[in-house]
Structure formats: structure tokens, C-alpha cells
FIDONU-208261 format. One record per residue: x, y, z of N, C-alpha, C in turn. Coordinates in steps of 0.001 Angstrom, whole numbers, plus 500000, padded with zeros to 6 digits. Example, Ala and Ser with C-alpha at 12.3 -4.5 7.8 and 13.67 -1.06 7.14 Angstrom:
# FIDONU-208261
r npx: 513190; npy: 494310; npz: 507800; capx: 512300; capy: 495500; capz: 507800; cpx: 513200; cpy: 496700; cpz: 507800
r npx: 512850; npy: 497750; npz: 507080; capx: 513670; capy: 498940; capz: 507140; cpx: 512900; cpy: 500030; cpz: 507870
# end
This chain:
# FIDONU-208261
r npx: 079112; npy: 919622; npz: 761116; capx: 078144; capy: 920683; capz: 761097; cpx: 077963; cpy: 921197; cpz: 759679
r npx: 076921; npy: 921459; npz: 759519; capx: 076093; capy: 922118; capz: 758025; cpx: 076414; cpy: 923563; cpz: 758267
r npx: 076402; npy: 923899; npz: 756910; capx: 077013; capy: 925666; capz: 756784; cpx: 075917; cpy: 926401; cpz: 757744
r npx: 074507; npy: 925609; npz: 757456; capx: 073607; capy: 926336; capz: 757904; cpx: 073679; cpy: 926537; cpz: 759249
r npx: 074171; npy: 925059; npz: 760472; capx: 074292; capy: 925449; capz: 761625; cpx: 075241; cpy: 926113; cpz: 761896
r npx: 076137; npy: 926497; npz: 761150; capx: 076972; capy: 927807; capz: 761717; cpx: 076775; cpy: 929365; cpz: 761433
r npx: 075571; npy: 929433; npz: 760643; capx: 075152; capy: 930384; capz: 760415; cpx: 074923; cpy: 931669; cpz: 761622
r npx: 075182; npy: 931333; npz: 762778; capx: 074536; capy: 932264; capz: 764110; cpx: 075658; cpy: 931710; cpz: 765090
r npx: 076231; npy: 930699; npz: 764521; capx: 077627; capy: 930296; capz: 765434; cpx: 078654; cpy: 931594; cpz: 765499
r npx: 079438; npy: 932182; npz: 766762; capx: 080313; capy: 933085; capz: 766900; cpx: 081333; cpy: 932419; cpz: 767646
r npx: 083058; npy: 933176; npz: 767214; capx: 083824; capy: 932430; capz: 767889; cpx: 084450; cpy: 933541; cpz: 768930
r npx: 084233; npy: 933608; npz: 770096; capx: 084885; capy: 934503; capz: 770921; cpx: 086288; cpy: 934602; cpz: 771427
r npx: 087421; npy: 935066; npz: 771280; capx: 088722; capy: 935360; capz: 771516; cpx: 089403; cpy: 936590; cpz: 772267
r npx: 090211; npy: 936511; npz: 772914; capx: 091018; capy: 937722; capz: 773711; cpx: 092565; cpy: 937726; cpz: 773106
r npx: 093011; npy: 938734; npz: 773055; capx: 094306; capy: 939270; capz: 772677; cpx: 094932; cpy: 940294; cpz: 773302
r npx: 095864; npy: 940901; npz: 772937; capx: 096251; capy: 942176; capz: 774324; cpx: 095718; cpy: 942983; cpz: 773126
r npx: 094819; npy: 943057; npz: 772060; capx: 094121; capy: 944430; capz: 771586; cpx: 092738; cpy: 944201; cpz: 772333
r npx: 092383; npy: 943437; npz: 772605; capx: 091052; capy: 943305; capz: 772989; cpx: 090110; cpy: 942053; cpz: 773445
r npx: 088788; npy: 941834; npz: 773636; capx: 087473; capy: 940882; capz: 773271; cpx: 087337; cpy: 941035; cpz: 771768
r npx: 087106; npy: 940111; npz: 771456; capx: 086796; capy: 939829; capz: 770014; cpx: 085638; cpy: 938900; cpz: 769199
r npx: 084420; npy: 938828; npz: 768621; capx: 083647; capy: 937709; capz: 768192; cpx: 084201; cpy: 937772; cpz: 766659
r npx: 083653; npy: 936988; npz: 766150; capx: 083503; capy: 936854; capz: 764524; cpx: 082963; cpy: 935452; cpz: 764109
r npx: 082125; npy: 935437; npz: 763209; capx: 081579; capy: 934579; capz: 762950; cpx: 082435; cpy: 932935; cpz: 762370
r npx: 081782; npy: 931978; npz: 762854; capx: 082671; capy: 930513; capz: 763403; cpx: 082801; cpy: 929916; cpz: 761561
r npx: 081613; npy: 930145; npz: 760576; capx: 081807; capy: 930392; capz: 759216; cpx: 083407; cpy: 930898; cpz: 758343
r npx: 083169; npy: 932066; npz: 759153; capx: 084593; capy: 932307; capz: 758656; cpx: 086139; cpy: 931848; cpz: 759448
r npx: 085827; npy: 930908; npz: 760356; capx: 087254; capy: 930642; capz: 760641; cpx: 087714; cpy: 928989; cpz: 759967
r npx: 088866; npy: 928902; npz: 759729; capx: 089159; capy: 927894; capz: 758803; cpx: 089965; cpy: 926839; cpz: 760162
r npx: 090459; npy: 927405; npz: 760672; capx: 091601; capy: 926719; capz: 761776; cpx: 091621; cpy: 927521; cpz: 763304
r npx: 092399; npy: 926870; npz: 763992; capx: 093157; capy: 927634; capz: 765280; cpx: 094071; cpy: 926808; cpz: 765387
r npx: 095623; npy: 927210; npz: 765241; capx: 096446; capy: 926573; capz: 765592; cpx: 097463; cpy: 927092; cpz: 766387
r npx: 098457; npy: 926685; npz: 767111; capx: 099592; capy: 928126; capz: 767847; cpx: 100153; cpy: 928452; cpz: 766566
r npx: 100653; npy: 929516; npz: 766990; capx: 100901; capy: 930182; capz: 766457; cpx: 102367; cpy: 930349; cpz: 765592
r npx: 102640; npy: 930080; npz: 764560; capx: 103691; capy: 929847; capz: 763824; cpx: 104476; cpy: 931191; cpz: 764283
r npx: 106061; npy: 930970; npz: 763599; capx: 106912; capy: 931900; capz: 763368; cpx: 106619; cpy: 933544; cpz: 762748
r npx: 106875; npy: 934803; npz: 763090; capx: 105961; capy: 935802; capz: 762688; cpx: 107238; cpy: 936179; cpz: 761862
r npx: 106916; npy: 936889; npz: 760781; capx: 108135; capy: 937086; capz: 759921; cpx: 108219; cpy: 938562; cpz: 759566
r npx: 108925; npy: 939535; npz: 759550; capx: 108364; capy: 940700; capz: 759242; cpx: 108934; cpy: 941016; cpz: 757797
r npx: 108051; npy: 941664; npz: 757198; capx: 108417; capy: 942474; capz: 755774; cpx: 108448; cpy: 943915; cpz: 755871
r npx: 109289; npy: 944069; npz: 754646; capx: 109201; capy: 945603; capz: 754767; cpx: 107547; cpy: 946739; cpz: 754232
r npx: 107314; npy: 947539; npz: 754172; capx: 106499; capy: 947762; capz: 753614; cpx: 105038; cpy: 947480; cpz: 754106
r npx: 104612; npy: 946377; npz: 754950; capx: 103877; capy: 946178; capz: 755583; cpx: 102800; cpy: 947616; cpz: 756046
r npx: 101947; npy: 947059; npz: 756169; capx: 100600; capy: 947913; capz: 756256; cpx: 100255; cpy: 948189; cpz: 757901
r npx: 099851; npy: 949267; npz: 758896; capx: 100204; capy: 948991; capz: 759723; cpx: 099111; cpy: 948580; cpz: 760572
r npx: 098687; npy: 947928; npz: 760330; capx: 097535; capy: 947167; capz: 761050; cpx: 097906; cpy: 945472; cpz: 760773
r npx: 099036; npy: 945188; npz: 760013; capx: 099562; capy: 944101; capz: 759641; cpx: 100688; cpy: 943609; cpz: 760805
r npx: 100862; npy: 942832; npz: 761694; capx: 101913; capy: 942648; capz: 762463; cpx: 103015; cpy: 941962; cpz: 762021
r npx: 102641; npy: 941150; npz: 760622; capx: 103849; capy: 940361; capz: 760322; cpx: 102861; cpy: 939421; cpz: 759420
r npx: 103710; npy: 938403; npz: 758956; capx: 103558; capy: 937115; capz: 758327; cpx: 103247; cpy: 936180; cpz: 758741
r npx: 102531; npy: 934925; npz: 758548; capx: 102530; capy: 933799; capz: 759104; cpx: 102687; cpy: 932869; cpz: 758398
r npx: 103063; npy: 931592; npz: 758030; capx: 103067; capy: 930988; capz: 757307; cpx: 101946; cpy: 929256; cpz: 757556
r npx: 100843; npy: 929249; npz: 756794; capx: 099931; capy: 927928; capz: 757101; cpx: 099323; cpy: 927625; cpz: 756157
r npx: 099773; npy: 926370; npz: 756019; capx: 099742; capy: 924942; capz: 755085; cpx: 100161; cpy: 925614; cpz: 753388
r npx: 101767; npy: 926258; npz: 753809; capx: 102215; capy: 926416; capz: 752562; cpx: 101872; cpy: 927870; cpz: 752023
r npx: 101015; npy: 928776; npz: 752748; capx: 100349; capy: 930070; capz: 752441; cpx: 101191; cpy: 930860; cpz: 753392
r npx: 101714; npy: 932038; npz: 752856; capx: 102107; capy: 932923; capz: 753725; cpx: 100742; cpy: 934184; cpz: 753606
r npx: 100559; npy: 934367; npz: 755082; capx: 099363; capy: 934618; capz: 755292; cpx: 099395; cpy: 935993; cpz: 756198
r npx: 098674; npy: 937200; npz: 756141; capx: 099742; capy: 938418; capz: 756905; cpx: 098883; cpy: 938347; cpz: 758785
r npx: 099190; npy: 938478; npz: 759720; capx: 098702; capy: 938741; capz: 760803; cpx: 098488; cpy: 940312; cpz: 761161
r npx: 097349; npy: 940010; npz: 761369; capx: 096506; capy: 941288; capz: 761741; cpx: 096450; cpy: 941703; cpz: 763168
r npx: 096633; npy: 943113; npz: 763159; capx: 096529; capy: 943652; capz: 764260; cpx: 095186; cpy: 944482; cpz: 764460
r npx: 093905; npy: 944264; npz: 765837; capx: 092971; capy: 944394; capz: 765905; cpx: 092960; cpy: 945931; cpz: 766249
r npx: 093768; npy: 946342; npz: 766644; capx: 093365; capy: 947897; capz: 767429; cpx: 095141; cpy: 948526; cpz: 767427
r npx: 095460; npy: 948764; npz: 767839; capx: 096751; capy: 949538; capz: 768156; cpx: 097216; cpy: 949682; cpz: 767261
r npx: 097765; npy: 950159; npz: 766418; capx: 098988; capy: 949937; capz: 765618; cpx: 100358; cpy: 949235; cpz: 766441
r npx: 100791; npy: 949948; npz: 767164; capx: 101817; capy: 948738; capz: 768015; cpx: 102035; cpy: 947820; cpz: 768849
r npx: 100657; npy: 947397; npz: 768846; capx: 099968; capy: 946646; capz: 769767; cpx: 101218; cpy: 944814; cpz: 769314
r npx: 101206; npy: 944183; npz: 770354; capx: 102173; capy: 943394; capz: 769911; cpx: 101931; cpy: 941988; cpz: 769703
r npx: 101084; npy: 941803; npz: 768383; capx: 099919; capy: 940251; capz: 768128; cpx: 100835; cpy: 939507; cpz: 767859
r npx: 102238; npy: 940158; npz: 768223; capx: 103219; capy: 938484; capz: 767599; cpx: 103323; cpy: 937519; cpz: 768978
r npx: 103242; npy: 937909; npz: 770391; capx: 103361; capy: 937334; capz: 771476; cpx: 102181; cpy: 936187; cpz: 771934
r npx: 101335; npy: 935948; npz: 770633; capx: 100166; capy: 935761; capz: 771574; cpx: 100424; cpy: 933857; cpz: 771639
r npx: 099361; npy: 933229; npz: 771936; capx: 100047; capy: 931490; capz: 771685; cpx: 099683; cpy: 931189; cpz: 770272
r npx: 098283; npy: 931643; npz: 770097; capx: 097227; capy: 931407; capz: 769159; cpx: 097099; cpy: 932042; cpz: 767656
r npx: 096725; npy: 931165; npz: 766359; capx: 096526; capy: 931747; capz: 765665; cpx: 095310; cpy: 931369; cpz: 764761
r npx: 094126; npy: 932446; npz: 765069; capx: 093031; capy: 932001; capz: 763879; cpx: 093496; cpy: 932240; cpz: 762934
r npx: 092997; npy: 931133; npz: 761618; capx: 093251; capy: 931382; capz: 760286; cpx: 091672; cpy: 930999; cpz: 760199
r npx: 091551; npy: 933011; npz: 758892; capx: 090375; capy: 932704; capz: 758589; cpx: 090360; cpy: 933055; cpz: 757407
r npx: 089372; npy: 932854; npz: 756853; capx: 088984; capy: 932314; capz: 755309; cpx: 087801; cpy: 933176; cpz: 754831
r npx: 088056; npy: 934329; npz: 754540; capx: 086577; capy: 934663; capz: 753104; cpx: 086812; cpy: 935075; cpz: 751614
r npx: 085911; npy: 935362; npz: 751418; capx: 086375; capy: 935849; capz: 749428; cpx: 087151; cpy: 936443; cpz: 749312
r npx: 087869; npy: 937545; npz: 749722; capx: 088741; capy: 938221; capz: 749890; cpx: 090050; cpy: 937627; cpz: 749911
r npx: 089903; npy: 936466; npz: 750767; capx: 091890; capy: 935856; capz: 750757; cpx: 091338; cpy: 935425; cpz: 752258
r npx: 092455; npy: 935078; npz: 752412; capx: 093342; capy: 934425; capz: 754343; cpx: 093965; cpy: 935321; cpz: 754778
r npx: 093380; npy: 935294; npz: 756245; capx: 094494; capy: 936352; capz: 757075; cpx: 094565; cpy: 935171; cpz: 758404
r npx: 095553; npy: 935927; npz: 759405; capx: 095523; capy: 935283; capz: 760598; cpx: 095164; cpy: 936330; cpz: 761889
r npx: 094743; npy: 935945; npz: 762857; capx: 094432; capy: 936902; capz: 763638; cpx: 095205; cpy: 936613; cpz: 764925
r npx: 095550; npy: 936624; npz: 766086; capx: 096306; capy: 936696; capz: 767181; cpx: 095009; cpy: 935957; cpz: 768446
r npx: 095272; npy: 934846; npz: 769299; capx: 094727; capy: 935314; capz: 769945; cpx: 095073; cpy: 934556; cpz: 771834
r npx: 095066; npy: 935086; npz: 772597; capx: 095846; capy: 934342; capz: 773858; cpx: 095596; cpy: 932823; cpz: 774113
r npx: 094513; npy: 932605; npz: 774290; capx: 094606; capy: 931147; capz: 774672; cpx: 092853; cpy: 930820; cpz: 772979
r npx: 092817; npy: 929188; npz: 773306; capx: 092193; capy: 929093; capz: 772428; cpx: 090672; cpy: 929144; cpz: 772644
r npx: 089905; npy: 929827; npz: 771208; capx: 088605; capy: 930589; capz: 771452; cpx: 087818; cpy: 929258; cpz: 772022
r npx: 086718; npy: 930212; npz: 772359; capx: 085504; capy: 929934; capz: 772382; cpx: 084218; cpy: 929963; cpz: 771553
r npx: 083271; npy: 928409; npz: 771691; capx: 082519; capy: 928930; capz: 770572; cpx: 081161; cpy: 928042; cpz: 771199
r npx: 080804; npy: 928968; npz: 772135; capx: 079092; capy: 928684; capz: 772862; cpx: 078394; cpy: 928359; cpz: 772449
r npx: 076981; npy: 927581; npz: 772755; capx: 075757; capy: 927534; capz: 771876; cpx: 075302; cpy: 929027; cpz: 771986
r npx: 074524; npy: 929370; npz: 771120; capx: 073911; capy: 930704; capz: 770606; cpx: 072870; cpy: 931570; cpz: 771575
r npx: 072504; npy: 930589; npz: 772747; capx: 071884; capy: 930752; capz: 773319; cpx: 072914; cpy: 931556; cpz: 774799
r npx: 074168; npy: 931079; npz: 774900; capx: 074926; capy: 931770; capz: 775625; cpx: 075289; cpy: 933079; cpz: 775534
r npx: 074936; npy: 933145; npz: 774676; capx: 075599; capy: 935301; capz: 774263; cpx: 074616; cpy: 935402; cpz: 774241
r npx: 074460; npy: 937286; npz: 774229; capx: 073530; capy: 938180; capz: 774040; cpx: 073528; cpy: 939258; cpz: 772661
r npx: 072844; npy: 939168; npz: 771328; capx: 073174; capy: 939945; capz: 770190; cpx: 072206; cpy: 940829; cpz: 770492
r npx: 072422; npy: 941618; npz: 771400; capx: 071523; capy: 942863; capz: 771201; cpx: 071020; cpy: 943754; cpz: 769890
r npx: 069891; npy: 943271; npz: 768781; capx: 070395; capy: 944712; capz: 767965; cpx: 070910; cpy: 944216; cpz: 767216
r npx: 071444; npy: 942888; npz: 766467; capx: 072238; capy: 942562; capz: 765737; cpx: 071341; cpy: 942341; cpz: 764197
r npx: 071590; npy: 942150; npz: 763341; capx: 070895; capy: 942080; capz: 761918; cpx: 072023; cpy: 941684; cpz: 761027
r npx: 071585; npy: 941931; npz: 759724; capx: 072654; capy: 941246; capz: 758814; cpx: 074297; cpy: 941546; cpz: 759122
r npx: 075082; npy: 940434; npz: 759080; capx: 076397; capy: 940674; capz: 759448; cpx: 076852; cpy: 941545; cpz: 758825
r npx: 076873; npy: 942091; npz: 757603; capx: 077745; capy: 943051; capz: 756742; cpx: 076586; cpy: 944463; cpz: 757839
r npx: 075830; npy: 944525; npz: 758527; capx: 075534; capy: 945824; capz: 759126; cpx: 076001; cpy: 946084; cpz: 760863
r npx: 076516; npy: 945031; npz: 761070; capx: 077205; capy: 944935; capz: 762397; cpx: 078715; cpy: 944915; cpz: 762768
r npx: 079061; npy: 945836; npz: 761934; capx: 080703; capy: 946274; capz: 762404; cpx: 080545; cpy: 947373; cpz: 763819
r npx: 081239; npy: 946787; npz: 764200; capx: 081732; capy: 947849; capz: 765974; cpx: 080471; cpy: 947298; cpz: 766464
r npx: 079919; npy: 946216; npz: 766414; capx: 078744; capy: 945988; capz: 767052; cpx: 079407; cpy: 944971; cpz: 768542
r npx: 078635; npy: 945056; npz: 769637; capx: 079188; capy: 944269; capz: 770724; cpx: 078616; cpy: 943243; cpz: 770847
r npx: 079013; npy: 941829; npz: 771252; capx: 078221; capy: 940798; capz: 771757; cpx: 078727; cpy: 940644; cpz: 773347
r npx: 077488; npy: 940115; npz: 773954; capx: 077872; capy: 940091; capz: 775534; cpx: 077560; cpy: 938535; cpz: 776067
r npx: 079099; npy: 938100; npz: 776058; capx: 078734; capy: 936668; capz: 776707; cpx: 079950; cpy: 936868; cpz: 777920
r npx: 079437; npy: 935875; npz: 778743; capx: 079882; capy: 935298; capz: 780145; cpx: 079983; cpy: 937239; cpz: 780834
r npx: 078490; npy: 937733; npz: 780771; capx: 078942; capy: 939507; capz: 781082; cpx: 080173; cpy: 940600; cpz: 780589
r npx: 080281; npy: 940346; npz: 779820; capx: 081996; capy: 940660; capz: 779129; cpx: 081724; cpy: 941510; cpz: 777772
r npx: 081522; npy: 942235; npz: 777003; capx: 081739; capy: 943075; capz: 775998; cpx: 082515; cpy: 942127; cpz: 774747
r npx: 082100; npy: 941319; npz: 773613; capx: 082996; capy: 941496; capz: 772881; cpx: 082736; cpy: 941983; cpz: 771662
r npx: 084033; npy: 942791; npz: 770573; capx: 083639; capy: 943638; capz: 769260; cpx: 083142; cpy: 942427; cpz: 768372
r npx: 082323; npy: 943017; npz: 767391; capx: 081911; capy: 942176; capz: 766248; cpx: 082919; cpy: 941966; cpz: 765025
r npx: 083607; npy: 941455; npz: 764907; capx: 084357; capy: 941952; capz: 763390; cpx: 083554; cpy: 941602; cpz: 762423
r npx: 084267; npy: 942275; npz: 761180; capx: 083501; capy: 942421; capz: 760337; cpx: 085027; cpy: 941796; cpz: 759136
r npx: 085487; npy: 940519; npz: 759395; capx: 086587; capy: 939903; capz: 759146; cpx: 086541; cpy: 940351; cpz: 757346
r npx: 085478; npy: 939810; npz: 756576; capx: 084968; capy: 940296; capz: 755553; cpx: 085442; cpy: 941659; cpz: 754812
r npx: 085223; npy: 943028; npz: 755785; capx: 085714; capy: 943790; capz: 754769; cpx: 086852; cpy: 944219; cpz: 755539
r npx: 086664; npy: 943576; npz: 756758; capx: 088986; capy: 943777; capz: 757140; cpx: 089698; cpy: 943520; cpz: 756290
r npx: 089488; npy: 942326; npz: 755531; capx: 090183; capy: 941585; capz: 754534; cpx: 090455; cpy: 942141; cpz: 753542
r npx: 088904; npy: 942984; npz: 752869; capx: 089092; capy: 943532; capz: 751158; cpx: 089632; cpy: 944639; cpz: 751723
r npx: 089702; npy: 945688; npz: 752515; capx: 090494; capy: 946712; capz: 753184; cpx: 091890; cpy: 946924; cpz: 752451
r npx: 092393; npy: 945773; npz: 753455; capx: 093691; capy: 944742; capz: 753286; cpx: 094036; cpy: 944934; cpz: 752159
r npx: 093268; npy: 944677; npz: 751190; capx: 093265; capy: 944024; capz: 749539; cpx: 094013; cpy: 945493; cpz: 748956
r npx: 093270; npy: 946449; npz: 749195; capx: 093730; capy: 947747; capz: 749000; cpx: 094914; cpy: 948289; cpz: 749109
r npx: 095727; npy: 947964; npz: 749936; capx: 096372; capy: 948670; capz: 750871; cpx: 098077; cpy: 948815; cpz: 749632
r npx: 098342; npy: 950182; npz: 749079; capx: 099344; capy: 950657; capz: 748533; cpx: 100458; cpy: 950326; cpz: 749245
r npx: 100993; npy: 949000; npz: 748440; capx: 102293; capy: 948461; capz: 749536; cpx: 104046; cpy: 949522; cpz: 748799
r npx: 103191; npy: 950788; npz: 747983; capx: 104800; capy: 951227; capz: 747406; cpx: 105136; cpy: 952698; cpz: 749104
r npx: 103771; npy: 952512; npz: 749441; capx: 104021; capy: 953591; capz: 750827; cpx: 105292; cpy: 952893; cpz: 752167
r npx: 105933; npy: 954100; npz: 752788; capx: 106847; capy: 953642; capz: 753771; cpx: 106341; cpy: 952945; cpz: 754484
r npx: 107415; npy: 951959; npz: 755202; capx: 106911; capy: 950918; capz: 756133; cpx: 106582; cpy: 951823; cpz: 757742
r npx: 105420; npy: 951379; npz: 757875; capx: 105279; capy: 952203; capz: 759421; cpx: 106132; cpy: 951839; cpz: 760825
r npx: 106818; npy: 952654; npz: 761727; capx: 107900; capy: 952568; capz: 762633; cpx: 107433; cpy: 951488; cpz: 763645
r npx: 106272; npy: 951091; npz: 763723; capx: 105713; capy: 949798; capz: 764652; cpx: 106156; cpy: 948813; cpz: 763958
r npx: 106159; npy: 948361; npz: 762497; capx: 106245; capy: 947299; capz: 762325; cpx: 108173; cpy: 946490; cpz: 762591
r npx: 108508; npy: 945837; npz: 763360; capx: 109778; capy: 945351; capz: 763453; cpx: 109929; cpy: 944288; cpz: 763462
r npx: 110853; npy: 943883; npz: 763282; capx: 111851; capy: 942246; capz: 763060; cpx: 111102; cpy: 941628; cpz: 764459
r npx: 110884; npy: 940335; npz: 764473; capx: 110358; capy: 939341; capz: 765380; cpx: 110879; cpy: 938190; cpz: 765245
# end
């Protein structure tokens, strides 16, 4: 596939934070899910470490802070300017023709954060993987480690 046909491609996923889309562009892999490693200091939307193809890579947590993305089977690794993260997700996604979902309302991706897509009748969030990432980038690692994050 050409960058271009993935341009409107979405990959749909479940986790115990949620439904989830994000665009099929930005995912690099799905593989199970490696060993989760915890650090100190960690950010708390960070569940841990992952380690893929030689990158230690941090796993993200979609909603909870103690929500527990180390249990899941699955792990997207995705890829934008920003860096690699991994995301959590139960069994492995889905990725419909375009014609199967519903983008109600949708417009340029950088304007569709918290936006919903509705496939198979189901609600899922839009991420906005993009500035999750530069977020991320930010994040003052000399602050205490938050009491969710633990050894796995």
C-alpha cells in the first residue's frame, strides 16, 4: 500500500482503558506484547517500558492513570516525528475498508482529538497519537514517580 492509500485508513483497538482508532499511517507494527519493565520516575500516563527491535520504547496508558496496559496480549508500536511509543491492546486490531466506519464531522487529523468514530455500532476515541507523543516529549522526568506506576 501507498502512503496515499492509507491516508483515511484507521486502526481500531480495545484495551481495559477503552475503544480506540488512530490512524493505520502511524502504526509501525502489532506484535504481543513484550516484557513491561518499570522505571522510576515514569510519567503517569506511562505504564512501563517495552523493548522493540533494540528500542526501549515507553507504554502508554490511554485513560486511567492505574489502569493496568501491562496485562493486555498486544502491542502497537507506533511511529511519528516525535519518537515511538507502544500502546496496549487486547486482542489484535482491526483495520476496515473506510467505507465500514462512520467519521461523523471529522476534518483534518490534528483537529480531531476526542473525536469518535463509529464502526460495527460501537463508539471509538480518535487519538491524536501525534501530540500524545510530543506531550510525552515534555514530560519533567526530575518530578516524583506517581504511586500507580509499579514493578511488573
Amino acid at each position: 500500500m501507498s502512503a496515499r492509500d492509507l491516508s483515511n485508513r484507521l486502526v481500531f483497538f480495545r484495551n481495559r482503558d477503552g475503544a480506540f482508532a488512530l490512524p493505520l499511517a502511524d502504526v509501525l507494527a502489532v506484535i504481543p506484547l513484550p516484557k513491561v519493565r518499570f522505571l522510576p520516575l515514569l510519567p503517569p500516563h506511562v505504564a512501563g517500558m517495552v523493548v522493540h527491535d533494540g528500542e526501549a520504547l515507553p507504554l502508554l496508558r490511554l485513560a486511567a492513570k492505574d489502569s493496568p496496559a501491562t496485562v493486555s496480549a498486544f502491542a502497537l508500536i507506533c511511529a511519528v516525528s516525535w519518537g515511538r511509543v507502544a500502546l496496549s491492546a487486547d486482542a489484535v486490531p482491526r483495520v476496515p475498508a473506510p467505507e465500514r466506519f462512520a467519521t461523523p464531522g471529522l476534518s483534518d487529523a490534528g483537529k480531531n482529538e476526542g473525536r469518535q468514530v463509529l464502526y460495527d455500532q460501537v463508539p471509538y476515541l480518535l487519538l491524536d497519537i501525534e501530540r500524545i507523543v510530543a506531550e510525552l516529549s515534555r514530560w519533567d522526568f526530575r518530578q516524583p514517580s506517581p504511586p500507580g506506576n509499579q514493578e511488573v
